[in-house]
C-alpha positions as a Markdown table, in Angstrom:
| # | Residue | x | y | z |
|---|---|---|---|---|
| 1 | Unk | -16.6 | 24.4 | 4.1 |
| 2 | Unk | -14.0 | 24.2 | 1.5 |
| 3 | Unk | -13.1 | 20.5 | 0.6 |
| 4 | Unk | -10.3 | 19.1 | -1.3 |
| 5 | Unk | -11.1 | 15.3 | -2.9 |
| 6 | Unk | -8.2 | 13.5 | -3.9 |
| 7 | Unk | -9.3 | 11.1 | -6.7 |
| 8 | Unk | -11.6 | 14.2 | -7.8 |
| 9 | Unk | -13.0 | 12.3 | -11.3 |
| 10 | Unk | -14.1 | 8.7 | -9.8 |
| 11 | Unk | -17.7 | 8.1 | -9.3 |
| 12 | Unk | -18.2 | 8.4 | -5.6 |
| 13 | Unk | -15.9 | 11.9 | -5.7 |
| 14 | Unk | -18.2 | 13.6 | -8.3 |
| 15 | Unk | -21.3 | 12.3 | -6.3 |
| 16 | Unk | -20.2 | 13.8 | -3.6 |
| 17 | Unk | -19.2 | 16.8 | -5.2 |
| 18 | Unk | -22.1 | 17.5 | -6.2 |
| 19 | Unk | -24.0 | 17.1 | -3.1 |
| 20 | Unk | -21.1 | 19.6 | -1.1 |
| 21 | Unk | -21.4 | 22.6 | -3.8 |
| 22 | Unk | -25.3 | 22.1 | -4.0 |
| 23 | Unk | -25.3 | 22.6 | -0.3 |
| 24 | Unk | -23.2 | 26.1 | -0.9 |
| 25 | Unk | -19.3 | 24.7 | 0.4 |
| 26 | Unk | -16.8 | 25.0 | -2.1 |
| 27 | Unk | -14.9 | 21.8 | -3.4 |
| 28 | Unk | -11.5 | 21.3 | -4.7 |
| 29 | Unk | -11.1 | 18.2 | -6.9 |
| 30 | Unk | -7.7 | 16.8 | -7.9 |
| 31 | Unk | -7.1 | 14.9 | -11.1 |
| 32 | Unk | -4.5 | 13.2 | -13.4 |
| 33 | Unk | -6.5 | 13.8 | -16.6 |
| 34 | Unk | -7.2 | 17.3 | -18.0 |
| 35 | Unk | -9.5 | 15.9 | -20.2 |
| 36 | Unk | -11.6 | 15.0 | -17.1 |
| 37 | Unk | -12.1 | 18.8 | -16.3 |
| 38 | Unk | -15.6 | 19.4 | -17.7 |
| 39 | Unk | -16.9 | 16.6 | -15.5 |
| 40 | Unk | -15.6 | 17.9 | -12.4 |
| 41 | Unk | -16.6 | 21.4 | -13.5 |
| 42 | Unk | -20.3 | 19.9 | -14.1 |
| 43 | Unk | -20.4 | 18.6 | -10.6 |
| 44 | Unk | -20.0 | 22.0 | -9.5 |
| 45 | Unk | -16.2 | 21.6 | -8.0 |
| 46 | Unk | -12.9 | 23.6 | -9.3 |
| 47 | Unk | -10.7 | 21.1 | -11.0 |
| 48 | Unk | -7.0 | 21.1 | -9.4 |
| 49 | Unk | -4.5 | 18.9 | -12.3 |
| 50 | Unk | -2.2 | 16.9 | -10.0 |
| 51 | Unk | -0.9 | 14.0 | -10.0 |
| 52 | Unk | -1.1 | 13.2 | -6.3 |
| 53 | Unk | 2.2 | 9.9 | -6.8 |
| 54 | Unk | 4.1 | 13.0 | -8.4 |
| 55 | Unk | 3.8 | 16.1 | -7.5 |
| 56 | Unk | 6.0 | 17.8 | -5.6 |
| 57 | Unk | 5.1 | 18.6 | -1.9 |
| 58 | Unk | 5.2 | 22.0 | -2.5 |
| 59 | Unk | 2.4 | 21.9 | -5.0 |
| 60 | Unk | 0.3 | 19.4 | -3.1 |
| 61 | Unk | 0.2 | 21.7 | -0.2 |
| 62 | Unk | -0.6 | 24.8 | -2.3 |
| 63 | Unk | -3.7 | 23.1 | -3.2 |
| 64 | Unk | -4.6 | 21.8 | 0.8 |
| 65 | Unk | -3.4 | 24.6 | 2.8 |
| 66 | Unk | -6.5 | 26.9 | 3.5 |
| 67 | Unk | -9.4 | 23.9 | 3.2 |
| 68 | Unk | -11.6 | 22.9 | 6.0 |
| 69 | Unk | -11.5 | 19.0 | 5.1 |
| 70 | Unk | -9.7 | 16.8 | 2.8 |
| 71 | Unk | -11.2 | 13.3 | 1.4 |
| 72 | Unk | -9.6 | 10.2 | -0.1 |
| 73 | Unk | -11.0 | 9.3 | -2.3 |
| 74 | Unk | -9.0 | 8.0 | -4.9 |
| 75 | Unk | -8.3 | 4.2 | -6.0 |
| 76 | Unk | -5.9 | 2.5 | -8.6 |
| 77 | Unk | -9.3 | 1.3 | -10.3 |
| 78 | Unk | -10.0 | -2.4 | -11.7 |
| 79 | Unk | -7.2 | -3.5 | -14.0 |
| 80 | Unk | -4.9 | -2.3 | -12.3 |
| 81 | Unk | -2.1 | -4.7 | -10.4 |
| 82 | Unk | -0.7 | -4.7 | -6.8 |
| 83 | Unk | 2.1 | -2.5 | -7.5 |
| 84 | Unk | -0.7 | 0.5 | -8.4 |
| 85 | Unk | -2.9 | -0.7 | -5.2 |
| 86 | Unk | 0.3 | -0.4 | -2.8 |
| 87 | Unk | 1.0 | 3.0 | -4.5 |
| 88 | Unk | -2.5 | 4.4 | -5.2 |
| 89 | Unk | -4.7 | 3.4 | -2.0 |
| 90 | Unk | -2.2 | 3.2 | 0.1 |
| 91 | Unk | 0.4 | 5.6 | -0.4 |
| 92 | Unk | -1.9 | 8.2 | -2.0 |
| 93 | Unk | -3.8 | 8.4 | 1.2 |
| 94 | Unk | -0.7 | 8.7 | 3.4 |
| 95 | Unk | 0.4 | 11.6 | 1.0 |
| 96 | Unk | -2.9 | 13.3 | 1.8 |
| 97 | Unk | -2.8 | 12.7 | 5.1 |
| 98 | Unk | 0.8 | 13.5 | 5.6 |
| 99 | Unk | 0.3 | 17.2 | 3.1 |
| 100 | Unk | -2.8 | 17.6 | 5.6 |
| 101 | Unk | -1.1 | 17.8 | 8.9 |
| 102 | Unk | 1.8 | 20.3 | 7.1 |
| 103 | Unk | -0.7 | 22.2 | 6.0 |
| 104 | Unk | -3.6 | 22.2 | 9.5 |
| 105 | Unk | -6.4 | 21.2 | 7.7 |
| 106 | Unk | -7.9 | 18.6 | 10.4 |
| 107 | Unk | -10.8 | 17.2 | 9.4 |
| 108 | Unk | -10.0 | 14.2 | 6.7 |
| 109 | Unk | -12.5 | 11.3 | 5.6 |
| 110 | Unk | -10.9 | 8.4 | 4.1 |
| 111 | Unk | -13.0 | 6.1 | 1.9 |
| 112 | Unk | -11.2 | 2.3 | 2.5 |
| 113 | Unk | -13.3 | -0.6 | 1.9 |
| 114 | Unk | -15.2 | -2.9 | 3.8 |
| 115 | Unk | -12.4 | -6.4 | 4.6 |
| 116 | Unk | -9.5 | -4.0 | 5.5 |
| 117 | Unk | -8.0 | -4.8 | 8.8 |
| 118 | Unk | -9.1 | -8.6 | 8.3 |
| 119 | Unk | -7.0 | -11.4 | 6.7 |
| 120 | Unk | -8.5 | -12.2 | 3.5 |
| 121 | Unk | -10.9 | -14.6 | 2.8 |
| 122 | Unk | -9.8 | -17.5 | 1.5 |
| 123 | Unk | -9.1 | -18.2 | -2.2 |
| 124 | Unk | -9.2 | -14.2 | -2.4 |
| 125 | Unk | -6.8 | -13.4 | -5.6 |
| 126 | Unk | -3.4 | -11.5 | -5.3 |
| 127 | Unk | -4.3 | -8.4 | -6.4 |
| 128 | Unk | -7.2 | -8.2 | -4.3 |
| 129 | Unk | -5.2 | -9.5 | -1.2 |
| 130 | Unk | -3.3 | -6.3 | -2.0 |
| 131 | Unk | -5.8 | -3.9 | -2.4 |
| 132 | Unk | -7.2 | -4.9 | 1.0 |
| 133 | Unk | -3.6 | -4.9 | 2.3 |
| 134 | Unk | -2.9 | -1.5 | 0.8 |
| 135 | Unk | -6.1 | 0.1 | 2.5 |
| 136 | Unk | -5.3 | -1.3 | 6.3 |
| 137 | Unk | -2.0 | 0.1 | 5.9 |
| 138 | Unk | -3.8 | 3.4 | 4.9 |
| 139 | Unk | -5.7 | 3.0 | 7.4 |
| 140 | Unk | -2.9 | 2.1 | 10.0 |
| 141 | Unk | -1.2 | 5.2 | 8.9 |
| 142 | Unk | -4.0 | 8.1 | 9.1 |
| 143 | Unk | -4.8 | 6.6 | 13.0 |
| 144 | Unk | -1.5 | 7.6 | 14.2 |
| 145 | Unk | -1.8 | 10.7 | 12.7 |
| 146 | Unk | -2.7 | 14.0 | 14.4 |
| 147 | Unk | -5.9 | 14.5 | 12.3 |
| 148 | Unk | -9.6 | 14.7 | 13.0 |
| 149 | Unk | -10.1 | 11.6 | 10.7 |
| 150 | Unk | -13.0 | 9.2 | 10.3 |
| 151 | Unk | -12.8 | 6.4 | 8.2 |
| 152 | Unk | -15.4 | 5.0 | 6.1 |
| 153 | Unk | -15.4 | 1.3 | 4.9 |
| 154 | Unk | -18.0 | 0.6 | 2.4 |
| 155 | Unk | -19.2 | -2.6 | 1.1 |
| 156 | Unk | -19.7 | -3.7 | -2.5 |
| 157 | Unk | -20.5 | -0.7 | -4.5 |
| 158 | Unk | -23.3 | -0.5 | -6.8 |
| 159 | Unk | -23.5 | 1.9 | -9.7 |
| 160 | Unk | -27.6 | 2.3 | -8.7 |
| 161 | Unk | -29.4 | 4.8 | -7.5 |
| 162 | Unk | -28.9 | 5.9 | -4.0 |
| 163 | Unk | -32.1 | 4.6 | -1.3 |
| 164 | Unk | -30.7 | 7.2 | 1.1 |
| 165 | Unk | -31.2 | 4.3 | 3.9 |
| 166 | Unk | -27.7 | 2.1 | 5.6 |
| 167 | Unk | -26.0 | 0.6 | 7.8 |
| 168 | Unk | -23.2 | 2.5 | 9.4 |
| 169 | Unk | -22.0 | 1.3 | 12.5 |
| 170 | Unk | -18.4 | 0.1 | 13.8 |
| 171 | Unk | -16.9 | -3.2 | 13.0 |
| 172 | Unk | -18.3 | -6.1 | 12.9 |
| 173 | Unk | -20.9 | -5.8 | 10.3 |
| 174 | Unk | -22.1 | -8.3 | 8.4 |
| 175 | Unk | -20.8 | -7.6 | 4.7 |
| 176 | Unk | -23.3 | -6.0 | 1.9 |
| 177 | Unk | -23.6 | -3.7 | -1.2 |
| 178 | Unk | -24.0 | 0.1 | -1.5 |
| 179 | Unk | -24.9 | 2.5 | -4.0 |
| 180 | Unk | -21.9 | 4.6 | -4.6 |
| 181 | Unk | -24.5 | 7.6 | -4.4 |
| 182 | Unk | -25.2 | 6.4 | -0.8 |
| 183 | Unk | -21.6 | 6.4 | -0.1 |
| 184 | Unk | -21.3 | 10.0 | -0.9 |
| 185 | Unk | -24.2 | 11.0 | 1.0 |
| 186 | Unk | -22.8 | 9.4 | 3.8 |
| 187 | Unk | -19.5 | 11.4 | 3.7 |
| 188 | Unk | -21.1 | 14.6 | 2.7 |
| 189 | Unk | -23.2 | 14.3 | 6.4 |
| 190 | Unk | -19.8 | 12.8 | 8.2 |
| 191 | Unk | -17.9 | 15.4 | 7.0 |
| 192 | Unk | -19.2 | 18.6 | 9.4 |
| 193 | Unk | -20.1 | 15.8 | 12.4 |
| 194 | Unk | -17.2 | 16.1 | 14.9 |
| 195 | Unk | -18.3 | 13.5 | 17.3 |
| 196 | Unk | -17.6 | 10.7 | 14.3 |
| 197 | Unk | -13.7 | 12.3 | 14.8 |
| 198 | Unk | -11.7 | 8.9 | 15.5 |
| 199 | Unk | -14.4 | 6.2 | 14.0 |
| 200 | Unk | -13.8 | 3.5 | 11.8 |
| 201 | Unk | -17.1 | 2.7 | 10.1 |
| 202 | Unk | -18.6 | 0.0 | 8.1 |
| 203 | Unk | -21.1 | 0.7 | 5.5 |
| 204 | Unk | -23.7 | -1.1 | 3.8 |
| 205 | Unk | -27.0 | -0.6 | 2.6 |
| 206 | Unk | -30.0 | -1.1 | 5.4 |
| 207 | Unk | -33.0 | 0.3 | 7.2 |
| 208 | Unk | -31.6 | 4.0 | 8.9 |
| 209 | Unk | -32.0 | 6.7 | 7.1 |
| 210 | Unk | -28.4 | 8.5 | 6.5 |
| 211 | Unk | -29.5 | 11.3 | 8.3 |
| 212 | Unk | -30.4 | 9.1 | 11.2 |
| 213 | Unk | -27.6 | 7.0 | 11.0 |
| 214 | Unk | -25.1 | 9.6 | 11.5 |
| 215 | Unk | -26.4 | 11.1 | 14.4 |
| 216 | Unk | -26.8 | 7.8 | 16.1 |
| 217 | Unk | -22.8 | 7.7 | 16.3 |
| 218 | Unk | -22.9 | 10.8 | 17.7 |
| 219 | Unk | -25.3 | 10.1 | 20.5 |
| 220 | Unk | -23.4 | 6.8 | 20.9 |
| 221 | Unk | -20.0 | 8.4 | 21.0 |
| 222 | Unk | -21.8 | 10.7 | 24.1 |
| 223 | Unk | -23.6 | 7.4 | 25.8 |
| 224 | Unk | -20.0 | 6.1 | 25.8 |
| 225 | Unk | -17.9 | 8.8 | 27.6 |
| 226 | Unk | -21.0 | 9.7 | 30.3 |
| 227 | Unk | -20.5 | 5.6 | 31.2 |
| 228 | Unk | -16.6 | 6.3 | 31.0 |
């Protein structure tokens, strides 16, 4: 497979990275910074410069047309104010999307966060409130979309190593931590399985190997329309 990651320098992207080129696909990884390069390089992915708020279509779609996948995986990052979530997270992710369907490139995983599509919780600050808010509209978009998307809602990450063992099941689940390395293992596995097409999914550490875990959707999914 040949991926393109949007947010291409963050932690979970060159985790992920890594794992995708190990396995022999080819990864496209899109970033602001030149300087950030050599990282991406090191992970084993081709670094694309582009700023996904300003390029111009044409450019984006140079860089999506002909890939198998496309993940989001970007975020506006901690310090960073509601204007930058609203722009970042959520309209980063419809630019994707939307450069995506131009382009036929079907499959798309969209990292959000476990909390979108609630209310927040209560006392939960502004910016926060619209990070979460910023993601559900994301998230709102990319389902009406004609896509083969699956979206991926971890929990709190953790910058620990990866146990290779979750939780990953639909909504509700009860809210948790996650390496950020078991986030990209999870995503490099979802990425190829088609009957997770359509699934939002809640992530947290647990008990199921990742392996494991993914499949079970799979055999769920089937369970579901043989009842149907």
């Amino acid at each position: 497979m040949r991926t393109v990651i949007a947010g291409g320098h963050g932690k979970i992207a060159l985790l992920l990275a890594e794992l995708l080129t190990r396995r022999g696909d080819q990864v496209a990884a899109l970033i602001r910074n030149p300087d950030h390069a050599a990282d991406v390089t090191a992970a084993g992915a081709e670094p694309i410069v582009l700023d996904l708020e300003h390029a111009t279509d044409d450019a984006l779609l140079a860089v999506v047309k002909g890939a198998d996948a496309a993940v989001f995986a970007a975020g506006a990052g901690p310090g960073s104010g509601a204007a930058r979530k609203y722009a970042v997270d959520r309209d980063g992710s419809v630019r994707l999307a939307a450069t995506a369907e131009r382009a036929g490139v079907r499959r798309f995983v969209q990292i959000s966060s476990i909390g979108a599509g609630e209310p927040p919780a209560p006392g939960t600050d502004d910016v926060f409130a619209a990070y979460l808010d910023a993601k559900t509209q994301a998230e709102t978009d990319l389902r009406a979309r004609d896509l083969d998307w699956t979206i991926v809602r971890p929990g709190g990450l953790l910058d620990v190593a990866g146990t290779g063992r979750v939780t990953l099941a639909p909504p509700p689940v009860a809210r948790g931590d996650i390496p950020r390395a078991d986030v990209a293992a999870v995503v490099a596995e979802l990425l190829p399985a088609t009957p997770t097409v359509g699934a939002t999914l809640v992530l947290v550490s647990g008990d199921t190997p990742i392996e494991a875990a993914v499949a079970q959707l799979g055999v769920a999914k089937e369970r579901a329309v043989q009842t149907d």
